[in-house]
KEKE-3310 file (N, C-alpha, C; in steps of 0.2 Angstrom, whole numbers, plus 5000, padded with zeros to 4 digits):
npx = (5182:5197:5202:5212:5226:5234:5247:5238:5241:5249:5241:5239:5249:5255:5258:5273:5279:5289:5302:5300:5310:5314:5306:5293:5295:5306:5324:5333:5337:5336:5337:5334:5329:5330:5340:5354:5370:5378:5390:5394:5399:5414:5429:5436:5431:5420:5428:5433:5420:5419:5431:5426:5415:5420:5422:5408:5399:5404:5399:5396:5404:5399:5400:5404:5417:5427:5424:5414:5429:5434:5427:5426:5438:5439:5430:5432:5428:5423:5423:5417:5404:5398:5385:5381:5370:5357:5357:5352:5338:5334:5341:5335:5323:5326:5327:5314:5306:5315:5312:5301:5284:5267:5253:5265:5273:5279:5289:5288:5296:5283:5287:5297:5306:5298:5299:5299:5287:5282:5290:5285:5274:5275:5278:5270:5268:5262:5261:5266:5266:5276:5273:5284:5296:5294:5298:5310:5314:5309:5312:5307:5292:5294:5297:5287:5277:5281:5277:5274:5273:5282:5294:5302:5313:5313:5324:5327:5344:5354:5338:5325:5313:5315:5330:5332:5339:5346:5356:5370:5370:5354:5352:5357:5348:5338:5342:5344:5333:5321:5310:5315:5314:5314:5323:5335:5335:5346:5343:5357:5357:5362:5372:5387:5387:5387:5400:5410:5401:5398:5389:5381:5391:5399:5390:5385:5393:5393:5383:5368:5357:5356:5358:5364:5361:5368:5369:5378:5372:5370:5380:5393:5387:5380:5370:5361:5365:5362:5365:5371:5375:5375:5378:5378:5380:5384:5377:5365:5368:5370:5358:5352:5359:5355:5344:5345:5348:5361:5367:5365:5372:5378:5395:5402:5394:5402:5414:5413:5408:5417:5429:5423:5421:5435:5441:5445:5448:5441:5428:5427:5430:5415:5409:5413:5409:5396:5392:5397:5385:5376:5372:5371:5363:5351:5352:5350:5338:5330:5332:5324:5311:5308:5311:5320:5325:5338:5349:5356:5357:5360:5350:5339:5323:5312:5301:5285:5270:5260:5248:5244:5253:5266:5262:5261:5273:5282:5276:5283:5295:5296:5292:5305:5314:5318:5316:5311:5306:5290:5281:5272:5265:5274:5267:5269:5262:5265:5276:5293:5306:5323:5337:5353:5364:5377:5385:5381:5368:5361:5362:5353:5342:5339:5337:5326:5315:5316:5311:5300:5293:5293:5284:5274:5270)
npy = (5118:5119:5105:5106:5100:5096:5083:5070:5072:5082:5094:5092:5096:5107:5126:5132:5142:5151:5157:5170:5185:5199:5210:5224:5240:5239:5240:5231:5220:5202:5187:5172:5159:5150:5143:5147:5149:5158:5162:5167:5163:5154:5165:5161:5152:5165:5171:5163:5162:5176:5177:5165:5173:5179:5174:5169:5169:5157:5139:5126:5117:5099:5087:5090:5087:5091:5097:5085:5077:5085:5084:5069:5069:5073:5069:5056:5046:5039:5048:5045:5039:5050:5063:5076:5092:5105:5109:5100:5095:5095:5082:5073:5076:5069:5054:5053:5053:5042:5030:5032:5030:5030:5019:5016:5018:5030:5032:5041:5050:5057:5070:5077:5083:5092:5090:5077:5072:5081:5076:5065:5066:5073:5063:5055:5045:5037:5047:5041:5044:5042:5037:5046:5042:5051:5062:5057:5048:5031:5016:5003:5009:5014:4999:4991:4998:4996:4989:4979:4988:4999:5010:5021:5027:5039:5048:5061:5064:5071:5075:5088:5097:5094:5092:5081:5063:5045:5032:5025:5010:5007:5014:5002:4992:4994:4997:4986:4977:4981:4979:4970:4980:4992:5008:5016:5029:5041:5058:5070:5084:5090:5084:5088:5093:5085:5078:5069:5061:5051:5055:5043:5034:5024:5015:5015:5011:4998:4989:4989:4997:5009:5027:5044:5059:5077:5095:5108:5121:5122:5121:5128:5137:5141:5143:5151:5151:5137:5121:5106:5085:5070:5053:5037:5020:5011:5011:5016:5029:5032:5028:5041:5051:5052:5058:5070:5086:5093:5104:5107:5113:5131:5137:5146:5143:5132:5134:5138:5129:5120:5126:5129:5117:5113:5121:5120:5124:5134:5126:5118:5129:5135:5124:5121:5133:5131:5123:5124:5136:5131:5123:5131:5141:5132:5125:5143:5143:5134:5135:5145:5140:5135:5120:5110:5098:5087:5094:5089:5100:5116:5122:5123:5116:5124:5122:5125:5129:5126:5131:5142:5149:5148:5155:5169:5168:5171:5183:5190:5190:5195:5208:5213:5211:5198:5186:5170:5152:5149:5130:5123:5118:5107:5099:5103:5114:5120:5124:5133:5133:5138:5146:5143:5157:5169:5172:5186:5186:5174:5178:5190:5181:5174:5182:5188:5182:5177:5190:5188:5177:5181:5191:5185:5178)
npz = (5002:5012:5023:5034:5043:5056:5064:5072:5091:5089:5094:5107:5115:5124:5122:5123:5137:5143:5156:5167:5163:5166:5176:5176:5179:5188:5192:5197:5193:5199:5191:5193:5188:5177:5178:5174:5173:5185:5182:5168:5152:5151:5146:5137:5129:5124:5117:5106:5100:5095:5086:5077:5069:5058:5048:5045:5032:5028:5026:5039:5049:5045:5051:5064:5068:5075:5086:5093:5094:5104:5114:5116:5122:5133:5140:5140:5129:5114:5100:5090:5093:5098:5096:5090:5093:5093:5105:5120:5119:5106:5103:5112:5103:5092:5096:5098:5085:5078:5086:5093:5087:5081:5092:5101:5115:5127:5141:5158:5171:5184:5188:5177:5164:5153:5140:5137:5134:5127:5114:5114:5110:5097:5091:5086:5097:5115:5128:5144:5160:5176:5192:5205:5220:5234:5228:5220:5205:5203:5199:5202:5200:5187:5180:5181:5175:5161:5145:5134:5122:5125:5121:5122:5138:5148:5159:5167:5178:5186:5190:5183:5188:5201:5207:5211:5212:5204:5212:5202:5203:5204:5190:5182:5185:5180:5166:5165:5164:5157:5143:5129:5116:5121:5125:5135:5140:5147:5152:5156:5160:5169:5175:5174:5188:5197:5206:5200:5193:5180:5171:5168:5156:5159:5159:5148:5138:5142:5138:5127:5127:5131:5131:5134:5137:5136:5140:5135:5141:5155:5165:5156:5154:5141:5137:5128:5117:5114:5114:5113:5114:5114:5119:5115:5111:5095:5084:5089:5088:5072:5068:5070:5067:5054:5055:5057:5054:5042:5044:5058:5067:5069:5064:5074:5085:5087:5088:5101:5110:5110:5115:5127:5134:5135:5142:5157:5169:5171:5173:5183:5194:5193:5194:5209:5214:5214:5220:5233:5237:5234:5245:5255:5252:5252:5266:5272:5267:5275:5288:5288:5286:5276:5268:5255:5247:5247:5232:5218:5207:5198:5205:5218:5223:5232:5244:5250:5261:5256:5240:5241:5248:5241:5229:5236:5241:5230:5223:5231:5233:5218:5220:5227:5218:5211:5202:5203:5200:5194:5198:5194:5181:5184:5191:5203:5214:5226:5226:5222:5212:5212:5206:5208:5211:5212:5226:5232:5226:5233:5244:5244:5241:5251:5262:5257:5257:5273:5276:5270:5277:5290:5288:5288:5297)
capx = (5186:5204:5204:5220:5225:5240:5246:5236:5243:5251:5237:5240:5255:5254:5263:5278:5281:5298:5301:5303:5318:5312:5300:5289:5296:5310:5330:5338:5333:5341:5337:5336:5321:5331:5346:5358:5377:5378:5397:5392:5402:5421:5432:5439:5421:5420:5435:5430:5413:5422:5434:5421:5412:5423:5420:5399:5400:5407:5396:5400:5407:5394:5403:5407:5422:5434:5418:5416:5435:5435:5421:5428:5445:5438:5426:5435:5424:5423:5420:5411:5396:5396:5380:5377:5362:5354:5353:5351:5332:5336:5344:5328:5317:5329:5324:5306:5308:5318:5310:5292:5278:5259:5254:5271:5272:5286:5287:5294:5293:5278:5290:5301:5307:5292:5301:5298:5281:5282:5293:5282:5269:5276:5279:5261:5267:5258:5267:5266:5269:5276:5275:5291:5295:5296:5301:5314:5314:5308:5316:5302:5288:5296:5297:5283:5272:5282:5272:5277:5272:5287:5301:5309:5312:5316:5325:5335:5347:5351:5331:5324:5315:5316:5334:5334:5345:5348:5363:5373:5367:5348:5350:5360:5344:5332:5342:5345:5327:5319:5308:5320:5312:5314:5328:5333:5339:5349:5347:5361:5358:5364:5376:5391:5386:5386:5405:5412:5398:5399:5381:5380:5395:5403:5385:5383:5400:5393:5374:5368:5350:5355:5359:5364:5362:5372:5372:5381:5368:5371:5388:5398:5384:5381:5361:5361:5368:5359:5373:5370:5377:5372:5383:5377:5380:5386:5370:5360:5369:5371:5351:5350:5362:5351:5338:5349:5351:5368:5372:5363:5375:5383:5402:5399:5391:5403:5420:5411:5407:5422:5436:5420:5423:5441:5441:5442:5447:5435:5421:5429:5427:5410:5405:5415:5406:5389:5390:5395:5382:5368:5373:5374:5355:5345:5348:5349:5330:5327:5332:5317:5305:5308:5315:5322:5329:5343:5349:5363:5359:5362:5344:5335:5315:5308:5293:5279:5265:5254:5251:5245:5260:5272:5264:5263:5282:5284:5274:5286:5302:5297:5292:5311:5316:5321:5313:5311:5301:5285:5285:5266:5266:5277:5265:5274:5260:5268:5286:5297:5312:5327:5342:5359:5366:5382:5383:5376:5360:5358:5362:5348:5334:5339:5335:5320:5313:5316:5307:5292:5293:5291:5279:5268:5271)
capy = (5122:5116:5104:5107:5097:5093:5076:5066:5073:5088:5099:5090:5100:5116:5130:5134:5151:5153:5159:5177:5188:5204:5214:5231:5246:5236:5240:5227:5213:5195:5181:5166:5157:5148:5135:5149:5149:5164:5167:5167:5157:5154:5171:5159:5153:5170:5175:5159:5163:5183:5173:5163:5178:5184:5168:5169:5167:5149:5135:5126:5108:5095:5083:5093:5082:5094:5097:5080:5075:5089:5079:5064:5069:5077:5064:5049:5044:5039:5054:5040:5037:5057:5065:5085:5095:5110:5108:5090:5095:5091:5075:5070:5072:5063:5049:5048:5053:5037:5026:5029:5030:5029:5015:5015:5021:5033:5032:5045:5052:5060:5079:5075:5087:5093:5089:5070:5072:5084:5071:5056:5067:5074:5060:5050:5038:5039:5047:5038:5048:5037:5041:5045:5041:5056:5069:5056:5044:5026:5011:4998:5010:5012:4993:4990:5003:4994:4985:4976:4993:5003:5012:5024:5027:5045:5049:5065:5061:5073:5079:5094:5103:5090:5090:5074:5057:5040:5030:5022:5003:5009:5013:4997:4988:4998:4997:4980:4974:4984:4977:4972:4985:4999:5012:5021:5037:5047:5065:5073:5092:5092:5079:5091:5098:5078:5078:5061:5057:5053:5053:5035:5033:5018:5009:5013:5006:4989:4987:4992:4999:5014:5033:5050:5066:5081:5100:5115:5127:5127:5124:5130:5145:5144:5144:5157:5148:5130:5116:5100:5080:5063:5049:5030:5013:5018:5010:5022:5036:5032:5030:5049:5056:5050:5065:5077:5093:5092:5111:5109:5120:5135:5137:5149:5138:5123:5134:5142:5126:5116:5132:5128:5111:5113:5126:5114:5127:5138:5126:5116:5135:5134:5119:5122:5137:5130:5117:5128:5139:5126:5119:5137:5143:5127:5128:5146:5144:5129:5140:5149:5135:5133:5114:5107:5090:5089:5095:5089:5102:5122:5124:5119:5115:5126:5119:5129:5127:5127:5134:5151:5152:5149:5159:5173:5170:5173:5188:5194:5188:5200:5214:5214:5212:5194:5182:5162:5149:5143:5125:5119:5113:5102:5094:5108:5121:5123:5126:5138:5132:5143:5142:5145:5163:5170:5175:5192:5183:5167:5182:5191:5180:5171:5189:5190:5173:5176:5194:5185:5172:5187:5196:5181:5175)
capz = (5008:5017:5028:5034:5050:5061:5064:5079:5095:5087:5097:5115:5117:5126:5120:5129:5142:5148:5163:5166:5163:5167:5181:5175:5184:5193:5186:5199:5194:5201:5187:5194:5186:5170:5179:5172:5177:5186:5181:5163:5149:5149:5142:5131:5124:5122:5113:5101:5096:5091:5079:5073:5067:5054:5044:5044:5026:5026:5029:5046:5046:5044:5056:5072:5072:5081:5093:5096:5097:5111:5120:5118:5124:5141:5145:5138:5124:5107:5096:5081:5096:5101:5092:5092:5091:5096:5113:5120:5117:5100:5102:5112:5100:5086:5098:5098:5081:5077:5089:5093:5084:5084:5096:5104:5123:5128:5147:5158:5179:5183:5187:5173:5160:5149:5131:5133:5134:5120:5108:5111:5105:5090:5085:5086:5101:5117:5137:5151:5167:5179:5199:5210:5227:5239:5222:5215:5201:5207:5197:5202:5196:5182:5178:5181:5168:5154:5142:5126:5116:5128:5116:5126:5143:5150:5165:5173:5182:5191:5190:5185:5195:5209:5209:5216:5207:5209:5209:5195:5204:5201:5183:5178:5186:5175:5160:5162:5165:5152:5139:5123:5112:5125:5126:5141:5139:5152:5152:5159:5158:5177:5177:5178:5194:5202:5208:5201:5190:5173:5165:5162:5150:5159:5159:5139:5137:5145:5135:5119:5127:5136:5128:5137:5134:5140:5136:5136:5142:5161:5171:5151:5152:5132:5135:5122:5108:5110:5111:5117:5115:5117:5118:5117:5104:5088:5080:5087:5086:5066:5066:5074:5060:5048:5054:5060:5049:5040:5044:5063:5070:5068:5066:5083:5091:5088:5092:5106:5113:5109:5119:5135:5136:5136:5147:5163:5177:5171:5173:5188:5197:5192:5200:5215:5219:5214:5226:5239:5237:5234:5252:5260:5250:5256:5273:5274:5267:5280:5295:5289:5288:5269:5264:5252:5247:5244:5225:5214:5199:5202:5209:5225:5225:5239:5247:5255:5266:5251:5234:5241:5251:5236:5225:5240:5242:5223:5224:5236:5228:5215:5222:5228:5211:5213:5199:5200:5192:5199:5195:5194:5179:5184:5195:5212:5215:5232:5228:5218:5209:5211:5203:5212:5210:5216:5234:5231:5225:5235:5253:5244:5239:5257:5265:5256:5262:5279:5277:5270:5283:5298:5286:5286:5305)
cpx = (5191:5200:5209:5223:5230:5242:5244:5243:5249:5248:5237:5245:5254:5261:5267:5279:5286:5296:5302:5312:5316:5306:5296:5291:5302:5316:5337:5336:5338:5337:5337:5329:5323:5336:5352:5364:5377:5384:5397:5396:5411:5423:5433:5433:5419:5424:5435:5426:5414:5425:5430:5417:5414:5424:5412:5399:5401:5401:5399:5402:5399:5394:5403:5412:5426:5430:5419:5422:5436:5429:5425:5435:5446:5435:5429:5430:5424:5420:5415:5406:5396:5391:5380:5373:5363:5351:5354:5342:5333:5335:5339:5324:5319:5326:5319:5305:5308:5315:5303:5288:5270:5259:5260:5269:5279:5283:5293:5293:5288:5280:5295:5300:5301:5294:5300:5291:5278:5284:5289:5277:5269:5277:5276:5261:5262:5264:5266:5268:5268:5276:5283:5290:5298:5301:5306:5313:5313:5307:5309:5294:5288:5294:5290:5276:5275:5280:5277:5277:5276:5292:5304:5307:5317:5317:5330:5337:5354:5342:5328:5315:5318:5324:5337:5338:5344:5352:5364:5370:5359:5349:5351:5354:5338:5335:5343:5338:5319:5315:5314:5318:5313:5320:5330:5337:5339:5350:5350:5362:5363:5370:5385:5393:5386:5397:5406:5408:5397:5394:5379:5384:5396:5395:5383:5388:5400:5386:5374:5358:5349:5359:5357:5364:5365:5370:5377:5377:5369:5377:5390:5393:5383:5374:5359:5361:5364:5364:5370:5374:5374:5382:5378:5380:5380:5380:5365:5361:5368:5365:5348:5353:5359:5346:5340:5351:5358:5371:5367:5366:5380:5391:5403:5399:5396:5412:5418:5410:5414:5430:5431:5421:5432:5445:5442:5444:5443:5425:5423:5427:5418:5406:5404:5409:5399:5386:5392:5388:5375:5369:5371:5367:5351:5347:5347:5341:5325:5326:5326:5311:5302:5312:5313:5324:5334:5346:5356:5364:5363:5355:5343:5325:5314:5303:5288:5274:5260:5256:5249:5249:5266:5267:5264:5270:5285:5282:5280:5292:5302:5296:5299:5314:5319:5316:5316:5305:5298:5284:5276:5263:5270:5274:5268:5269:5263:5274:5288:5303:5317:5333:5348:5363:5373:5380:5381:5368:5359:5356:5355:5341:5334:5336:5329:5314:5310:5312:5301:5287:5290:5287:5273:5267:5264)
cpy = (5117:5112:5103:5103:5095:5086:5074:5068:5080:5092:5097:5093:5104:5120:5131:5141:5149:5156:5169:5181:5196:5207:5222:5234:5244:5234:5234:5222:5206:5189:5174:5161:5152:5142:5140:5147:5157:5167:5167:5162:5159:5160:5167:5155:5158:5174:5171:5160:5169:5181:5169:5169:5181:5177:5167:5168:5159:5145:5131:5118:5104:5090:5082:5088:5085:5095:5089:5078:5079:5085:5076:5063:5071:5073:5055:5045:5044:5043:5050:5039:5044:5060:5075:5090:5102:5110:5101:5090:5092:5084:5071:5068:5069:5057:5047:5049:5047:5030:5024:5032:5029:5020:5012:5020:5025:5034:5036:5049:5056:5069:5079:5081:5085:5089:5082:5069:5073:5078:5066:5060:5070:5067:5053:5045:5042:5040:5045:5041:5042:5039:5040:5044:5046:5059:5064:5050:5036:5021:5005:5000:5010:5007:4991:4994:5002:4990:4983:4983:5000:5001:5014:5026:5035:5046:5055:5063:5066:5076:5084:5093:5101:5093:5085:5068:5051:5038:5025:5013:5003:5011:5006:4993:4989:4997:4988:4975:4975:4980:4977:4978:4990:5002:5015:5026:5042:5055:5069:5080:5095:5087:5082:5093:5090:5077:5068:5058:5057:5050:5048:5031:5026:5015:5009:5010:4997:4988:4991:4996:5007:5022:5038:5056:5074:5089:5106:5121:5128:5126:5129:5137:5148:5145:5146:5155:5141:5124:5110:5093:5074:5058:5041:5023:5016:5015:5014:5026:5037:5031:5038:5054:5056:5055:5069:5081:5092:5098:5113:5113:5124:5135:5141:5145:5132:5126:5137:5136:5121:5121:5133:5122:5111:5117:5124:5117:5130:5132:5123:5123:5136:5129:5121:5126:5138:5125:5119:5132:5138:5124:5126:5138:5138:5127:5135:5149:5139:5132:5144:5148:5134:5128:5113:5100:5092:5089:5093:5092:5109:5127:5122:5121:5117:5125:5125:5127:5121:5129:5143:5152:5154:5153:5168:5175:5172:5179:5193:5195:5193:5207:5217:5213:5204:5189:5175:5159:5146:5135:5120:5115:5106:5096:5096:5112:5123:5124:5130:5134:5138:5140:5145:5150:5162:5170:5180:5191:5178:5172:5185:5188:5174:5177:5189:5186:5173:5185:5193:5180:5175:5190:5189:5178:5178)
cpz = (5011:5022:5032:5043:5053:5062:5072:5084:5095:5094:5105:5117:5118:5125:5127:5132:5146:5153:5163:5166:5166:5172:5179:5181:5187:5188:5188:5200:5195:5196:5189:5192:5180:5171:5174:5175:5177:5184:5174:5160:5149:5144:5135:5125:5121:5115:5106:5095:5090:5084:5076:5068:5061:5046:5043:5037:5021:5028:5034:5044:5046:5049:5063:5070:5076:5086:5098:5099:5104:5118:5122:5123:5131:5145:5143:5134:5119:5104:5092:5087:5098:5094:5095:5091:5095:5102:5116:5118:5109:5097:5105:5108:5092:5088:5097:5092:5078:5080:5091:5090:5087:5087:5101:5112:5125:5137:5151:5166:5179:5183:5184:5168:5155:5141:5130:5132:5126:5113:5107:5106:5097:5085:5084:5092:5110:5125:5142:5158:5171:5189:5200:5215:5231:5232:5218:5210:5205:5200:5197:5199:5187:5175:5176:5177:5163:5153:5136:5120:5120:5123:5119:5133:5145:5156:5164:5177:5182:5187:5189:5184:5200:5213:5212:5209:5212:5208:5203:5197:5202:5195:5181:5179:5181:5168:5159:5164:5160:5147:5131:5120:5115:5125:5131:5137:5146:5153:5158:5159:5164:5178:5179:5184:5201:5203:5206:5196:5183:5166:5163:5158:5152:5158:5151:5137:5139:5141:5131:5119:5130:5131:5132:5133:5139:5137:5138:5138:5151:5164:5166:5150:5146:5133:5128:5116:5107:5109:5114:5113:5115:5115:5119:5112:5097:5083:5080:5086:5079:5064:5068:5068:5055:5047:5057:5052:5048:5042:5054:5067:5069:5069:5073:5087:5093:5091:5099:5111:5115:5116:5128:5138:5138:5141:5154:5170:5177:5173:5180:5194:5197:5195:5206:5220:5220:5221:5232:5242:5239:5243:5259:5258:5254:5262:5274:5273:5274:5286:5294:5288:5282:5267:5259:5250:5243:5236:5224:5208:5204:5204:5214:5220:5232:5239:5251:5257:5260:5243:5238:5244:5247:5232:5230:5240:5234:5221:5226:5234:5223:5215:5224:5223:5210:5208:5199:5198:5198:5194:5195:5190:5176:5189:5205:5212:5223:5234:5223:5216:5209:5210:5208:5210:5212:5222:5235:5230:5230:5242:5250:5244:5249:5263:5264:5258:5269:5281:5276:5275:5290:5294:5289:5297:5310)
residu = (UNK:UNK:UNK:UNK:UNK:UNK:UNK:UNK:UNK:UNK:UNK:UNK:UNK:UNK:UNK:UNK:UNK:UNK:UNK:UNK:UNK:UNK:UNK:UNK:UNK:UNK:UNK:UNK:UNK:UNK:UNK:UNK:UNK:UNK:UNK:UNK:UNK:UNK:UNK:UNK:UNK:UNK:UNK:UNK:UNK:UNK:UNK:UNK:UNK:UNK:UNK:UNK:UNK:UNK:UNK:UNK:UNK:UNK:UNK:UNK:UNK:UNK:UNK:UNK:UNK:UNK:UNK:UNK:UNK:UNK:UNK:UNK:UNK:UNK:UNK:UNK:UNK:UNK:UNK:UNK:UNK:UNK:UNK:UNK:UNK:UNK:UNK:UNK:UNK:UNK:UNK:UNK:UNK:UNK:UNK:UNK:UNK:UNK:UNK:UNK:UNK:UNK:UNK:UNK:UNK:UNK:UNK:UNK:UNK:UNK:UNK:UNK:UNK:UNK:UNK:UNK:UNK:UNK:UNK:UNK:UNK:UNK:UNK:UNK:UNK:UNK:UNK:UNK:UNK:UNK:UNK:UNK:UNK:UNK:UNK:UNK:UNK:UNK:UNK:UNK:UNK:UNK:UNK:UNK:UNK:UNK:UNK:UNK:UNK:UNK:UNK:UNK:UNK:UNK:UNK:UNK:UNK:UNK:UNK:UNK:UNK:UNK:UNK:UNK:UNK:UNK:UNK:UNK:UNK:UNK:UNK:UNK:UNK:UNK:UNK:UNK:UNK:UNK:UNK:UNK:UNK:UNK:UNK:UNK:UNK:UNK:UNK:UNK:UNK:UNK:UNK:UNK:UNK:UNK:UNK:UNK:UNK:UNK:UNK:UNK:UNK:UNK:UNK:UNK:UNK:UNK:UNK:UNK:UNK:UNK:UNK:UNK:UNK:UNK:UNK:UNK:UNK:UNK:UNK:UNK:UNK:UNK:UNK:UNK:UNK:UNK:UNK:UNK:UNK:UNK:UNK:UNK:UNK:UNK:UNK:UNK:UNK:UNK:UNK:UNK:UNK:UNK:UNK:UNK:UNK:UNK:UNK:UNK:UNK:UNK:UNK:UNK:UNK:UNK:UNK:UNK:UNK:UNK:UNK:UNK:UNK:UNK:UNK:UNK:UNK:UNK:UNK:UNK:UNK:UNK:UNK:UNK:UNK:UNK:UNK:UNK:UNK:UNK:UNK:UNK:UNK:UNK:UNK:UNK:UNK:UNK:UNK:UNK:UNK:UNK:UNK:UNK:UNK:UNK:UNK:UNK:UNK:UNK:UNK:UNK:UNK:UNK:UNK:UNK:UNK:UNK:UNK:UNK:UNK:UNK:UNK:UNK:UNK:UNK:UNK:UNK:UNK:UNK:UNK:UNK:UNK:UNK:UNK:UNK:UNK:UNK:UNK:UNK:UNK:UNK:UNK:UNK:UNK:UNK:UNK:UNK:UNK:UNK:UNK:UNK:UNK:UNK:UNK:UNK:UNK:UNK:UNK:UNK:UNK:UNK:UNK:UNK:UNK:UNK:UNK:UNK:UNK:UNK:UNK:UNK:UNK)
# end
């Protein structure tokens, strides 16, 4: 008879559930549960991916180099250290991939994106959840839970769910304290949404231990397609290519991503009015005795008394047709993640809030 068997820590992984998209019975439904860009993706993204189409027959480049050169030439980076994948998820777990193994410790915030957890585990090393302080990343906890058998180091920055960041002086202390063998890695899913700040770049331009990642799924609104980036030291990059599929991205995907990056009023509008919006949604939840801390993605973390309060208020939220992400196992049963809509949405689910608020009074 088969013994047939997965490899050690395959089975610690819990299958993934998306968030919802849809509500039974309910035809207006408001989406806000996934960190989408509510204004979708650039026309000209659009009008791309069409011309793309008519080519499906061809095999895609191997290289991205037009992709990358439009990186590089947007954020001022060398396209030879730009890596591209299927997402920055992808490019994540090239890394643990690459760098850990069994007996090895990948270390990572205790409400920190779930796919580091994942990658260590695929690939036989062990995950370290590390605490935060008051929801954000904490530089001395950090330090202090690496061991001589520390590879890589995971940090959002900005944070998802929390939303929360730390500054450019707090990483350089982290990367530059690090056990030698250890990597940081900066994901940057959020990093468009921080006015001014540029992922990490200048501090991988100064050390040879630190690695960003970036994607195109929410200000450039590609979700759909899957794009994502890294950039760090061309040594690692060139040990990442090594396991990267030669045809990892569609001709689609690469001019579709390449006419969003370059698009730069269209995304520059898209920050603009995410970061009005965020500042306009979190208080107008806190005037009704729902905070926040403050966020730099295009979400807030809404708090509740409790968890039967949040999942109450998510109850309620749906009933009005208004879908967001409850966030528990992120280590939040008393908060909801919502993502930052337009003004249509943000006046609604702020309405809805402040109805559940007087229901419950």
């Amino acid at each position: 008879m088969a013994d047939i068997r997965p490899q050690p820590g395959i089975m610690d992984i819990e299958l993934y559930v998306g968030g919802q998209s849809s509500l039974p019975g309910v035809r207006d439904v408001v989406k806000l549960s996934s960190n989408e860009n509510p204004f979708g993706p650039s026309p000209a993204a659009v009008e791309a991916f069409r011309s793309a189409a008519h080519a499906l027959h061809r095999y895609p480049s191997t290289d991205h180099a037009s992709l990358r050169a439009a990186i590089g030439e947007v954020h001022g980076l060398d396209p030879a250290r730009i890596i591209c994948g299927v997402g920055s998820d992808e490019i994540l777990q090239f890394l643990c991939q690459c760098y850990a193994g069994p007996g090895d410790e990948v270390l990572h915030t205790e409400h920190g994106f779930a796919i580091y957890r994942i990658g260590a585990l695929a690939a036989g090393a062990t995950p370290i959840a590390v605490p935060e302080r008051d929801r954000t990343t904490d530089v001395d906890a950090l330090l202090a839970a690496c061991t001589e058998r520390t590879r890589l180091v995971f940090i959002a920055n900005p944070n998802n769910p929390t939303g929360t960041m730390i500054g450019t002086g707090e990483i350089m202390r982290l990367a530059d304290n690090l056990p030698p063998r250890a990597l940081l890695v900066l994901d940057g899913a959020y990093a468009e949404f921080v006015d001014g700040y540029d992922g990490g770049a200048k501090i991988i331009g100064q050390r040879d231990n630190v690695v960003m990642t970036r994607t195109f799924s929410k200000l450039y609104g590609l979700g759909g397609l899957r794009i994502g980036w890294g950039y760090g030291p061309q040594e690692i990059i060139d040990v990442l290519n090594r396991v990267r599929g030669p045809f990892n991205l569609s001709e689609p995907q690469l001019a579709a991503a390449e006419a969003a990056v370059r698009d730069r009023a269209f995304a520059d509008r898209c920050a603009s009015e995410n970061a009005r919006l965020r500042v306009w949604l979190a208080e107008a939840l806190a005037g009704h005795g729902v905070p926040s801390d403050p966020s730099f993605g295009n979400f807030i973390l809404a708090r509740f008394a409790d968890e039967a309060e949040a999942l109450a208020a998510d109850a309620w939220l749906k009933a009005d047709g208004i879908i967001v992400r409850r966030v528990a196992g992120y280590g939040f049963p008393q908060c909801l993640r919502i993502t930052v809509g337009d003004e249509a949405a943000c006046r609604r689910v702020a309405h809805a809030i402040g109805t559940f608020r007087e229901d419950q009074a």
